[in-house]
C-alpha positions in Angstrom: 122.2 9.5 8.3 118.7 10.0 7.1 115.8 7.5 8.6 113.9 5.7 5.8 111.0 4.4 8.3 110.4 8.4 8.1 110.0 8.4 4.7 106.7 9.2 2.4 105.7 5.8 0.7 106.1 7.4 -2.6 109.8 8.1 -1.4 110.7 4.7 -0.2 109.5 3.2 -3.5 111.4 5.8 -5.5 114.4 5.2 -3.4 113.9 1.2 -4.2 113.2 1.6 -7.8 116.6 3.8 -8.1 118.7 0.8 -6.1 117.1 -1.7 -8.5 118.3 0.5 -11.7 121.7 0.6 -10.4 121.9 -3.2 -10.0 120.6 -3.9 -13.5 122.8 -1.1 -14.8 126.2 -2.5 -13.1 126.6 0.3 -10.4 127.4 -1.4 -7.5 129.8 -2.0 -4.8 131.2 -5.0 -5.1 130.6 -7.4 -1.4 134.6 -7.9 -0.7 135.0 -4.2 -1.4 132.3 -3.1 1.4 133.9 -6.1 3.6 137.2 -4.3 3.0 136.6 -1.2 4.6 134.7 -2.0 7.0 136.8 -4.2 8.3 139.5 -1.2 8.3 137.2 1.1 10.3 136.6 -1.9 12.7 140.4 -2.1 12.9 140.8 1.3 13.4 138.5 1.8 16.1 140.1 -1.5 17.4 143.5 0.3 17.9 142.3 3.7 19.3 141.0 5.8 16.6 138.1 8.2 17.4 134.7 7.1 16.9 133.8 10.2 14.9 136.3 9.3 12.5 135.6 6.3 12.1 131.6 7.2 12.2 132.9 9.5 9.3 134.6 7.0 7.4 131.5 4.1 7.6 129.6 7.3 6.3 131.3 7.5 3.3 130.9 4.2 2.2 127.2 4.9 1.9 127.4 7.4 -0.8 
């Protein structure tokens, strides 16, 4: 995953401004749909899965 305290100023605002359009424009993840698979990664990792898999997984949700 990228590091934002290495970004440009001019790309942390862009990256801000574009967040801020997707909330006005509806596209979002709703809270108990993050909550929901995080919780299943936890789980996973809980009963023995690999880390990188589940690393892989809590990955995803960031897209």
């Amino acid at each position: 995953m990228e590091n934002s305290a290495k970004w440009s100023k001019e790309r942390f605002d862009a990256e801000l401004e574009k967040g801020y359009n997707d909330m006005l424009n509806g596209r979002v993840t709703p809270w108990n749909d993050v909550y929901a698979k995080l919780s299943k990664a936890i789980s996973e990792i809980n009963n023995g899965a690999p880390v990188v898999d589940a690393e892989k997984f809590i990955k995803g949700l960031m897209i």
